[in-house]
C-alpha positions in Angstrom: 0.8 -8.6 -16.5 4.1 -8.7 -17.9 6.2 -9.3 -14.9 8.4 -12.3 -14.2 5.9 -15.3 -13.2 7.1 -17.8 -10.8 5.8 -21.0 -9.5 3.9 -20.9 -5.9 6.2 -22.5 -3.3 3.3 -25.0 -3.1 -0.2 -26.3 -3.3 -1.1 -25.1 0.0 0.6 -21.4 -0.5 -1.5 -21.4 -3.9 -4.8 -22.2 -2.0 -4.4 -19.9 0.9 -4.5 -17.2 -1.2 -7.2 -18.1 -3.4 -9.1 -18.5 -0.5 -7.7 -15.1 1.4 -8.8 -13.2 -2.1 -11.8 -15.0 -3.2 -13.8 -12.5 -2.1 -11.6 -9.5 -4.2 -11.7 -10.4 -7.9 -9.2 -8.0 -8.9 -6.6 -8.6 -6.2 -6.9 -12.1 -7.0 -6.9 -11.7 -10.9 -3.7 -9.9 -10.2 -2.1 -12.6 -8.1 -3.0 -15.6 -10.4 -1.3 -13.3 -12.9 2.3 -13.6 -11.6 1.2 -17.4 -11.6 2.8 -19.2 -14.6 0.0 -21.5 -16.1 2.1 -24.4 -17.0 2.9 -24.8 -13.0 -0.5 -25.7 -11.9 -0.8 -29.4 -13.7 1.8 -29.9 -11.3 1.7 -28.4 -8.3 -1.9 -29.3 -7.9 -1.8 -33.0 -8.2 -3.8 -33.2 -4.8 -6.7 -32.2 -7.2 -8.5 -28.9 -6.7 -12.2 -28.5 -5.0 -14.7 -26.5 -6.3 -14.2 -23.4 -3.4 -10.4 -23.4 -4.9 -11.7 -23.3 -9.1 -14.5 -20.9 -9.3 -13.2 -18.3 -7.2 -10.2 -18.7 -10.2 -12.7 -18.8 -12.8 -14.4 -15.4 -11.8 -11.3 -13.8 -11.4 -10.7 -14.8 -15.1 -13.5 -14.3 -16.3 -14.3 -10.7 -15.0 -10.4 -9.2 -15.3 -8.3 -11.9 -17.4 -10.0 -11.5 -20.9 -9.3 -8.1 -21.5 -6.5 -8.0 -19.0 -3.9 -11.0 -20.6 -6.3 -13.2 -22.3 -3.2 -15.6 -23.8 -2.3 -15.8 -20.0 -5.8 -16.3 -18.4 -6.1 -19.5 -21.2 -2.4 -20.9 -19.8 -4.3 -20.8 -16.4 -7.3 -22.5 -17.3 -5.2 -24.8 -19.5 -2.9 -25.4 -16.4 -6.4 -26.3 -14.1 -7.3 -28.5 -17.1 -4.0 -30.6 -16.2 -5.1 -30.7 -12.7 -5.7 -34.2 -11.9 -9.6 -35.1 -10.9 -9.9 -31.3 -12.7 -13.0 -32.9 -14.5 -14.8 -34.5 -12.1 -15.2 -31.0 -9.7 -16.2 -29.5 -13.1 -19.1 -31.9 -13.3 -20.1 -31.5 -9.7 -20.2 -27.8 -9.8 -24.0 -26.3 -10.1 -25.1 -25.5 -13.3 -24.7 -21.8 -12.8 -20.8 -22.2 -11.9 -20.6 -24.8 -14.9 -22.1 -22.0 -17.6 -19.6 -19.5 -16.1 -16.5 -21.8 -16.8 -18.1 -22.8 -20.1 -18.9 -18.8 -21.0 -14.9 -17.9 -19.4 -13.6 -21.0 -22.1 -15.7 -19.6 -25.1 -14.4 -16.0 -24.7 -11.1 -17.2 -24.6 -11.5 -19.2 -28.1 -8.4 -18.2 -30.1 -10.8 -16.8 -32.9 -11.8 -14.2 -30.2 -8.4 -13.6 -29.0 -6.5 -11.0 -31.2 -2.9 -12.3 -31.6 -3.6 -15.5 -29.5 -0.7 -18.0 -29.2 -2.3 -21.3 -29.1 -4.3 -23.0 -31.2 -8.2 -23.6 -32.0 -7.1 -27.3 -31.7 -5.1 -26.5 -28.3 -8.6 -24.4 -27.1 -10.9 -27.6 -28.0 -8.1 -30.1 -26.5 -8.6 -28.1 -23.1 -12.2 -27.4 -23.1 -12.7 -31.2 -23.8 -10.7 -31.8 -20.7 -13.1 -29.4 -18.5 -16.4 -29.9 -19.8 -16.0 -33.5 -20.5 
């Protein structure tokens, strides 16, 4: 982390390389990490299908906690603002929807050592998910 994070030129350059790293955790943990959270609300607003979120969700959850766990919750709070976000939540399989819910519990502030958002922010966003 740490390095300038910029806004993909689009929806469709964000999703090719999801899909070109989905099978690499850490390479794509360390792409989604130059990926400014806030951006995604936004420049998904085709929606995102479940091949595009848990390939995100397993980079986070395996690399993103202990690697920039403030950052890893701007992601997840970013998908949250995806529209349609939670409706593919409720179609993934139960197995995918305990590893999102497991990825938003580590990422509770409480558990977060100098976290910059709030328990209130955390509940606002799981709400959104796991609705």
């Amino acid at each position: 982390g740490g390095g300038r994070r910029e806004a993909p030129a689009s929806a469709a350059a964000l999703k090719k390389q999801i899909k070109g790293l989905r099978r690499d955790t850490k390479a794509l943990y360390e792409y989604l990490d130059t990926v400014p959270g806030e951006c995604l609300g936004r420049l998904l607003v085709g929606g995102l299908e479940e091949e595009e979120l848990m390939p995100m969700v397993r980079a986070l959850d395996e690399h993103g906690v202990e690697g920039d766990a403030g950052h890893a919750f701007e992601v997840v709070r970013g998908v949250s603002g995806v529209p349609r976000a939670g409706i593919t939540v409720r179609m993934l399989d139960g197995k995918d929807a305990s590893r999102l819910e497991k990825l938003l519990l580590k990422l509770h502030p409480a558990k977060v050592p100098g976290a910059k958002y709030t328990a209130e922010e955390w509940d606002t966003v799981r709400r959104a998910l796991m609705a």
